[in-house]
C-alpha positions as CSV (number, residue, x, y, z in Angstrom):
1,X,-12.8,38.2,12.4
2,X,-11.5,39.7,9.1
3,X,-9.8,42.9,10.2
4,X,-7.9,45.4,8.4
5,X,-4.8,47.1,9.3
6,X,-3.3,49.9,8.4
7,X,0.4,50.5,8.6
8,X,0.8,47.3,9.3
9,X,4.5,47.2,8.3
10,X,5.3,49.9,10.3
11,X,7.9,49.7,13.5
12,X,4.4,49.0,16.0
13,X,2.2,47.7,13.2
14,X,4.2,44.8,12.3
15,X,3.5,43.7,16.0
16,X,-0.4,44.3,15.7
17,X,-0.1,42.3,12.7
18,X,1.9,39.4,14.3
19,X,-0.3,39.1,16.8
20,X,-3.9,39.6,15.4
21,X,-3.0,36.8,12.3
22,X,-3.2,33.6,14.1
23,X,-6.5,33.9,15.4
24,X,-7.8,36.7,12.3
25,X,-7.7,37.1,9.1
26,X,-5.7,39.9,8.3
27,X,-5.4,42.3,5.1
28,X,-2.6,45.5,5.6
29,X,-3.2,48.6,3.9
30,X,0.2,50.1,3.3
31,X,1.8,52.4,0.6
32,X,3.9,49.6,-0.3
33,X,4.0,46.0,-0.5
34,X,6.4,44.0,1.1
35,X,9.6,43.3,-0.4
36,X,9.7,39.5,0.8
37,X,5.9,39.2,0.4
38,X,5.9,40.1,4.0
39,X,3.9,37.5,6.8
40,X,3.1,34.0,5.3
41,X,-1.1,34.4,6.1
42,X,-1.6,37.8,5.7
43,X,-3.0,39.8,2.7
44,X,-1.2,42.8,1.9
45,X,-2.7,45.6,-0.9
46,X,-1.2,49.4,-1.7
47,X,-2.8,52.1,-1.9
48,X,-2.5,55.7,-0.6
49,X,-4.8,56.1,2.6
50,X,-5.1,60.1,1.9
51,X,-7.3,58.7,-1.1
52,X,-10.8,58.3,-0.4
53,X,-12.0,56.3,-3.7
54,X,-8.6,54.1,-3.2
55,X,-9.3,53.4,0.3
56,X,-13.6,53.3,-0.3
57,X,-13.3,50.1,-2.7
58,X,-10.8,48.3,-0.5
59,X,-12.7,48.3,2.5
60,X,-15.9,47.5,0.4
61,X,-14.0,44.9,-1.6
62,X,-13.1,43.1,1.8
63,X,-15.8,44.2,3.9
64,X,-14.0,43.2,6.9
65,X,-15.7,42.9,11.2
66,X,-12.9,45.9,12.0
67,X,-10.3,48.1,11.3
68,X,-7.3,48.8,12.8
69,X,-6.2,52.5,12.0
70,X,-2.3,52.4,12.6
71,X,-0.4,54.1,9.5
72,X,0.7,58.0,10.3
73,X,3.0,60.0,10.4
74,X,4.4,59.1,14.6
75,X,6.3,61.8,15.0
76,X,6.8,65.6,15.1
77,X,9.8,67.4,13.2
78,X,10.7,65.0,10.5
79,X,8.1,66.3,7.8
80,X,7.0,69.9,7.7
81,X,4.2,70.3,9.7
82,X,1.9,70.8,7.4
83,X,2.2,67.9,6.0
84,X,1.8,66.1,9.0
85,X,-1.2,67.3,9.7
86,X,-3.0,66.9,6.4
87,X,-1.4,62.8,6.0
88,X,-2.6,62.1,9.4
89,X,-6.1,63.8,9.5
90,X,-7.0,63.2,6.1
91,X,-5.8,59.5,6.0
92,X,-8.0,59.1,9.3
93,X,-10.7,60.8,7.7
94,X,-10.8,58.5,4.7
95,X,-10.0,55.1,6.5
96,X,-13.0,55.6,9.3
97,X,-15.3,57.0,7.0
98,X,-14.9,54.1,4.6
99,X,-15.3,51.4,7.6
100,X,-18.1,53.6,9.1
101,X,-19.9,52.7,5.1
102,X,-19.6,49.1,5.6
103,X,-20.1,48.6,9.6
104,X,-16.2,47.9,10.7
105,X,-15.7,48.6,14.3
106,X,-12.6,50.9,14.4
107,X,-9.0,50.5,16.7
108,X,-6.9,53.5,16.0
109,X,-3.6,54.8,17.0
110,X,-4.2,58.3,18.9
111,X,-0.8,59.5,20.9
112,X,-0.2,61.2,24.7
113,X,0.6,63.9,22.7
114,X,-2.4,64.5,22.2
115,X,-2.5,66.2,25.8
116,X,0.0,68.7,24.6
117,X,2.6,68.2,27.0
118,X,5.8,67.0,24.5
119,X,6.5,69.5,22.4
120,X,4.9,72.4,24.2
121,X,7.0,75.9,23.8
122,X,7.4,75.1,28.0
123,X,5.8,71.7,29.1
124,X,3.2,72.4,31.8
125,X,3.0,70.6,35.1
126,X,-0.5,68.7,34.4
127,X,-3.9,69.7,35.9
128,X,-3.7,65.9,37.9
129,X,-1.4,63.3,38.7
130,X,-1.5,60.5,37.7
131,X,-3.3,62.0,34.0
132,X,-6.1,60.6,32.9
133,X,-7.9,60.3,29.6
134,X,-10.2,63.6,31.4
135,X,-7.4,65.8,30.9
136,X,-7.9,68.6,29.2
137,X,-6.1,68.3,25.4
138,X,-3.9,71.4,25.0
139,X,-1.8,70.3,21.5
140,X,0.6,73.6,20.7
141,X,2.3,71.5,17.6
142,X,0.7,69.5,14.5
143,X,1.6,66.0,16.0
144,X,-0.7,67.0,18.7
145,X,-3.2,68.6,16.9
146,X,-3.2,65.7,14.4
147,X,-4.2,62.9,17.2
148,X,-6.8,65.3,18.9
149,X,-8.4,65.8,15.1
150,X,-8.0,62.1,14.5
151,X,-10.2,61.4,17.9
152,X,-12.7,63.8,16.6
153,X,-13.2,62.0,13.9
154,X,-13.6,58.7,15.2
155,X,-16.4,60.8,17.5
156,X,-18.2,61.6,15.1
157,X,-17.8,58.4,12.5
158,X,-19.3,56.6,15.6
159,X,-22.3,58.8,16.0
160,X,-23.1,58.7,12.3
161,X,-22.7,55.1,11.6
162,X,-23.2,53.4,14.8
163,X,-19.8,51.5,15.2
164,X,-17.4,51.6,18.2
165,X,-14.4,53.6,18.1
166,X,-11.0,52.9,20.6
167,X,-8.5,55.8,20.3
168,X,-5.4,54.4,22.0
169,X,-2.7,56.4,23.5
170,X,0.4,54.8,23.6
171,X,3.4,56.7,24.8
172,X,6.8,56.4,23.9
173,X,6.9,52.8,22.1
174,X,9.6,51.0,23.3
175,X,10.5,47.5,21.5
176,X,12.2,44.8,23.8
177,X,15.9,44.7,23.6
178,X,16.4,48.2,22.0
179,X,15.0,50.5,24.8
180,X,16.0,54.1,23.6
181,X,14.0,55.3,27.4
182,X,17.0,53.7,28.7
183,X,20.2,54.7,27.2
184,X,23.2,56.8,28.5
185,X,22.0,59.7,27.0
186,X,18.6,59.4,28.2
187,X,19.4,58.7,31.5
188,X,21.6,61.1,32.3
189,X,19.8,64.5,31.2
190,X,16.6,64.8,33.4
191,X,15.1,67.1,30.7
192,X,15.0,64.0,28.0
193,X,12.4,62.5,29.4
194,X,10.3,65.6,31.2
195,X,8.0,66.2,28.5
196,X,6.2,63.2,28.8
197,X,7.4,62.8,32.5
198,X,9.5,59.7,31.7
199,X,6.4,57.4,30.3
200,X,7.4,54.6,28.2
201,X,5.6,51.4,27.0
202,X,6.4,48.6,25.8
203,X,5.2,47.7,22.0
204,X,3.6,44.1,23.3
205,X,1.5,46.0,25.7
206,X,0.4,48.3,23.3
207,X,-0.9,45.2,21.2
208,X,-2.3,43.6,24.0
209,X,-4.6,46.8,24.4
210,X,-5.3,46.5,21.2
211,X,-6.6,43.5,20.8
212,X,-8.8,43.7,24.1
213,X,-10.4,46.9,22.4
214,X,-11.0,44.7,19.2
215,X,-13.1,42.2,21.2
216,X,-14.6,44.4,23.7
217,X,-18.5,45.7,23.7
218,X,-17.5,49.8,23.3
219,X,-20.8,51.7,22.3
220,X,-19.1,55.0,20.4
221,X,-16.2,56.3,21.2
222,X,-13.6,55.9,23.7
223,X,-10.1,56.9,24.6
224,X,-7.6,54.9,26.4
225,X,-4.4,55.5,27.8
226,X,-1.8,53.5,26.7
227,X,1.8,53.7,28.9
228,X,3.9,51.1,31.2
229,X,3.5,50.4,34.3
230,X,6.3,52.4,35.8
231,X,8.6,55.5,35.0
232,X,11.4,55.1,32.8
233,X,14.0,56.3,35.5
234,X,12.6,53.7,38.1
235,X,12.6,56.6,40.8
236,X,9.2,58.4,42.8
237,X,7.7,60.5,40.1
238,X,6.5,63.0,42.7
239,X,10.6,63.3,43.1
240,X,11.3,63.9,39.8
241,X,8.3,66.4,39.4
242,X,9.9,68.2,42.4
243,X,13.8,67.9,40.9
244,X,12.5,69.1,37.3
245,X,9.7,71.4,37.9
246,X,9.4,72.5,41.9
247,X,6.5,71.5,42.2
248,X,3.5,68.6,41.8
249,X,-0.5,69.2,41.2
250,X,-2.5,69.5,44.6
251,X,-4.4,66.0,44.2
252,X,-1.2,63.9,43.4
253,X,-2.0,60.5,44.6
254,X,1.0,58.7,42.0
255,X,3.1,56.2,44.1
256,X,6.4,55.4,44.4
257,X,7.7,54.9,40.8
258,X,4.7,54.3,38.9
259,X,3.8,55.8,35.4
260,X,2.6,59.5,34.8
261,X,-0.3,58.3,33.2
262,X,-3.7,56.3,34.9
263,X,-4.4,53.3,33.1
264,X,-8.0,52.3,34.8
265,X,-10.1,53.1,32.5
266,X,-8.8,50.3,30.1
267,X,-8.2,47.8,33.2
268,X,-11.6,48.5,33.9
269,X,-13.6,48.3,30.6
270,X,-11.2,46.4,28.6
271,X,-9.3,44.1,31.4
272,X,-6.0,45.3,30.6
273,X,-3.0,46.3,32.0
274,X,0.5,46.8,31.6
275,X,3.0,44.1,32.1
276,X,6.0,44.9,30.9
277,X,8.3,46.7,32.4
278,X,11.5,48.1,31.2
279,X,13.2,46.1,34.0
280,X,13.0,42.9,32.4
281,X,12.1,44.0,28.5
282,X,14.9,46.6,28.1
283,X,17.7,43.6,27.7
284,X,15.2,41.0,26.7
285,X,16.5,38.9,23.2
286,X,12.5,38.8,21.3
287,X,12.5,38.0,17.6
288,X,10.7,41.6,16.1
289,X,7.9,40.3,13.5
290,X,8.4,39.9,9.9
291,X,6.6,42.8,7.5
């Protein structure tokens, strides 16, 4: 396919990119170009992705079979929030409208947070255990409420033009050999990790989910979760509900040590699952991807 990616030299993107160029051809949309022209067989063009016309004759110019929808703003609390909002919601806006025009079928990068829990004034104990893509979205910052606006969007950019739309919801991205989930600091204050109870996943699971959305038969819009296969502190999560908030939801059925997050829907519609565990990954020597 010719696909399109967004952010592609971004800490996550780079790895989409990696990945999706031996067997695609790739063009990244990024506000800059590479400094050392970046990967050897991809495209790379600038622009500003909060500008519709900008973004309009790219897409048109390339007319590529999808789009991957990966540059924003990741984070809350490093740009007012404001501006947050607006880059992420209007760059979405502009990007899946554009591919909606010329018939691209659309990956883009959604969050957990878009449940709310993070960066909630107190972080709730959630209606279910393990969470799945059902649960209600209850954003109380513009990180949140960014992703949750981003998936509305892609609702309604499917519904208009008829393309297939995968908002994915990674969790804390990890990248082998760093691990942040599990230094010192982390792992001794319970609190670090309770606002997403201790999810994590590993970046190369994140592209493997994305590149099972690209090929998959969606019809309009769907939502996956995106998050390892365990708990970062490698102890039973209903223990560490207990320890942290007293108490679990009345239908937990999470075992042992495993993630906070249900991943079934994507094992079940897209054949995926997480493989990598921080175990192995969190001292493992990988080469990360050139720009």
């Amino acid at each position: 396919m010719d696909v399109v990616v967004t952010g592609g030299r971004g800490s996550t993107g780079r790895w989409i990119v990696d990945r999706l160029a031996g067997p695609h051809d790739v063009t990244v949309l990024d506000r800059r170009l590479p400094d050392d022209g970046g990967h050897p067989t991809v495209d790379y063009r600038a622009l500003d992705l909060t500008e519709a016309g900008g973004v309009f004759d790219a897409l048109t110019a390339i007319d590529p079979d999808a789009v991957v929808h990966w540059a924003a703003i990741p984070v809350a609390g490093n740009h007012p929030g404001v501006d947050l909002f607006q880059n992420n919601t209007l760059a979405a806006h502009t990007v899946l409208s554009a591919a909606g025009r010329v018939g691209a079928d659309v990956v883009q990068a959604s969050s957990d947070g878009a449940y709310g829990f993070f960066f909630a004034e107190e972080t709730p104990v959630p209606d279910e255990l393990p969470i799945t893509e059902e649960h209600a979205c209850r954003p109380e910052d513009d990180y949140g409420l960014s992703k949750v606006v981003t998936e509305e969007i892609g609702k309604t950019i499917a519904r208009r033009d008829s393309i297939s739309v995968a908002s994915i919801r990674p969790s804390w991205i990890q990248i082998p050999g760093e691990y942040p989930c599990r230094s010192e600091d982390y792992l001794d204050n319970l609190a670090a990790g309770a606002g997403n109870y201790w999810s994590y996943v590993d970046v190369r699971d994140v592209v493997d989910l994305v590149e099972a959305a690209l090929t998959a038969d969606i019809a309009g819009h769907e939502a996956f979760n995106c998050v390892g296969p365990d708990n970062t502190l490698g102890r039973p999560l209903v223990e560490l509900m207990r320890e942290y908030y007293g108490r679990v939801p009345d239908d937990c059925t999470v075992d042992g040590d495993a993630a906070a997050y249900a991943t079934g829907k994507a094992t079940a519609m897209l054949g995926w699952e997480p493989t990598r565990s921080w175990r192995e990954a969190a001292d493992e020597d990988v080469d990360v991807p050139r720009v």
